[in-house]
C-alpha positions as CSV (number, residue, x, y, z in Angstrom):
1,X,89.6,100.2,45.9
2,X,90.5,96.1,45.5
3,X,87.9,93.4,44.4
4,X,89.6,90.1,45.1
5,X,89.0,87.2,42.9
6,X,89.4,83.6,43.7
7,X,90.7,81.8,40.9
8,X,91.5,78.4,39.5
9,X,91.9,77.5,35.8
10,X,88.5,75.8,36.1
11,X,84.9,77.2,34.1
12,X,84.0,78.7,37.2
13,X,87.0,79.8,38.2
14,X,87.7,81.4,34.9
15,X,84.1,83.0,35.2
16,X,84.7,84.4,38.3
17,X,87.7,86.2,36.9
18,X,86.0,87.4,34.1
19,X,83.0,88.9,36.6
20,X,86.1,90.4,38.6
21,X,87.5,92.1,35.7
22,X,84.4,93.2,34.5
23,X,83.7,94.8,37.9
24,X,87.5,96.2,38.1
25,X,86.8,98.3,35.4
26,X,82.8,99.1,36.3
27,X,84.9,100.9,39.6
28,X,88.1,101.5,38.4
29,X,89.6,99.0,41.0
30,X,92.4,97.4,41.3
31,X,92.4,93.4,41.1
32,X,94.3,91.0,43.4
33,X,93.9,87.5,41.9
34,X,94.4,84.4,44.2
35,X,95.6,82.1,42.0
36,X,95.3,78.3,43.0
37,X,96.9,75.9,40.9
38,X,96.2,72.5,39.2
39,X,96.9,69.8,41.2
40,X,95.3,66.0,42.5
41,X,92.6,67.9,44.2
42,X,91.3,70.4,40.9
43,X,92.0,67.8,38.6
44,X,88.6,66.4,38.1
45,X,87.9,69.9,36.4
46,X,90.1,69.8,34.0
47,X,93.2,67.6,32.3
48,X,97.1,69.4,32.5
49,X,96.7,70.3,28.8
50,X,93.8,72.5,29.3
51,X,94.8,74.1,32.7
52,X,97.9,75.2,30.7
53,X,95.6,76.8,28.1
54,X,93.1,78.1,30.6
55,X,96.0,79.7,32.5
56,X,98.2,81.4,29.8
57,X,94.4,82.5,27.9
58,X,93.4,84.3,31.2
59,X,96.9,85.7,31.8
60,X,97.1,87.4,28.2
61,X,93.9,88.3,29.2
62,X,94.3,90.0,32.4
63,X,97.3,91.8,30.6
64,X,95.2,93.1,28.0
65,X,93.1,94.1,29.9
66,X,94.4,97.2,31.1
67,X,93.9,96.6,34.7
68,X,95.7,97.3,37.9
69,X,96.2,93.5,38.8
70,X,98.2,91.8,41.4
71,X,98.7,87.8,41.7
72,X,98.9,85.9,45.1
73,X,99.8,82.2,44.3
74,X,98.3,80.0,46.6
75,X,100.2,76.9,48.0
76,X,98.9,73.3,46.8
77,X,98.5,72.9,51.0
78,X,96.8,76.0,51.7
79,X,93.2,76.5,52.6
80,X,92.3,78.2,49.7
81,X,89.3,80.0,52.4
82,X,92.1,81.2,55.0
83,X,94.2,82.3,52.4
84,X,91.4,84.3,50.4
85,X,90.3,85.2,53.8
86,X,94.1,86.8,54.3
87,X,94.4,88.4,51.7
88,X,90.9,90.4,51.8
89,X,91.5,91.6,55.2
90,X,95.4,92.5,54.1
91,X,94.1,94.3,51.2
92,X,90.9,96.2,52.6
93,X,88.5,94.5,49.7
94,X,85.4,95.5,48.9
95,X,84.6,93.0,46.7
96,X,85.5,89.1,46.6
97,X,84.9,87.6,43.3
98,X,83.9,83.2,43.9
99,X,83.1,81.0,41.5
100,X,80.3,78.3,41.9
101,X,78.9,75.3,40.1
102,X,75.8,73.3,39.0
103,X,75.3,71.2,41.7
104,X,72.9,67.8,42.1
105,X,69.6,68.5,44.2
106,X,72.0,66.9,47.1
107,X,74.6,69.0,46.9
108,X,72.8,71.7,47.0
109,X,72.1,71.0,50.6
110,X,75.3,71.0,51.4
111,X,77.6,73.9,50.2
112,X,81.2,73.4,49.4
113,X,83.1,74.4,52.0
114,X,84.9,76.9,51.1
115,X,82.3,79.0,49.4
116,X,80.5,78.5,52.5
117,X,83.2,80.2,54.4
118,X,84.0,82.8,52.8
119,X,80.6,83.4,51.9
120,X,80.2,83.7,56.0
121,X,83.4,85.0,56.8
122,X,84.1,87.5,54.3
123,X,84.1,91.1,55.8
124,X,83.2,92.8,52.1
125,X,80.4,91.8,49.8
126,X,80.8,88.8,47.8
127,X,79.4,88.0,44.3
128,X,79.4,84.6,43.4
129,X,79.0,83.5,39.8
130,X,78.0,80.8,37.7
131,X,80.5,78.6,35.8
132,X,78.8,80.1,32.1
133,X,79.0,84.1,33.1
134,X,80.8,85.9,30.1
135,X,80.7,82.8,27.8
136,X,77.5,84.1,25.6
């Protein structure tokens, strides 16, 4: 069994891969983390200094963790839905791990794209979690 998580060293990001460890080891799955990286188009989520922290914090972490993980960088050009999209379909998921955040009344018309996709195209169940899950 694989849950796939979509990550990037941002509060929901990091939530999402806590949520996807915690249900890694609810199902003794293995955990394929799609790993995006800080660049011009993350940056308004966080400063270089922290993404450096955010990334080595949740590495130890996945380490210690015990888990059965695997990590799929993801190209600063990339579609970060077609390549989550890829790699659930390469891996036979059964779980994809996303990310959200608060949103103004406005934007919650209109759905970031990419959770829209792969909230619609995903062929496995996907959880989607708050930027605060695990931080209590």
């Amino acid at each position: 069994m694989n849950i796939v998580v979509g990550y990037l060293p941002t509060p929901a990001g990091r939530a999402a891969l806590r949520a996807a460890m915690d249900e890694a080891t609810l199902r003794s799955a293995d955990l394929v983390v799609v790993q995006g990286h800080h660049t011009r188009r993350w940056g308004r989520h966080t400063g270089p200094e922290e993404t450096e922290t955010a990334v080595r914090e949740d590495r130890a972490a996945l380490e210690a963790s015990g888990l059965s993980f695997e990590l799929v960088p993801m190209a600063d050009d990339a579609d970060p839905a077609d390549v989550i999209l890829d790699v659930t379909d390469r891996t036979h998921t059964q779980l994809l791990v996303i990310g959200t955040r608060r949103r103004t009344p406005v934007g919650k018309l209109i759905m970031a794209p990419t959770t829209q996709r792969l909230l619609l195209e995903a062929g496995c169940p996907v959880l989607c979690v708050k930027a605060d899950y695990g931080t209590d």
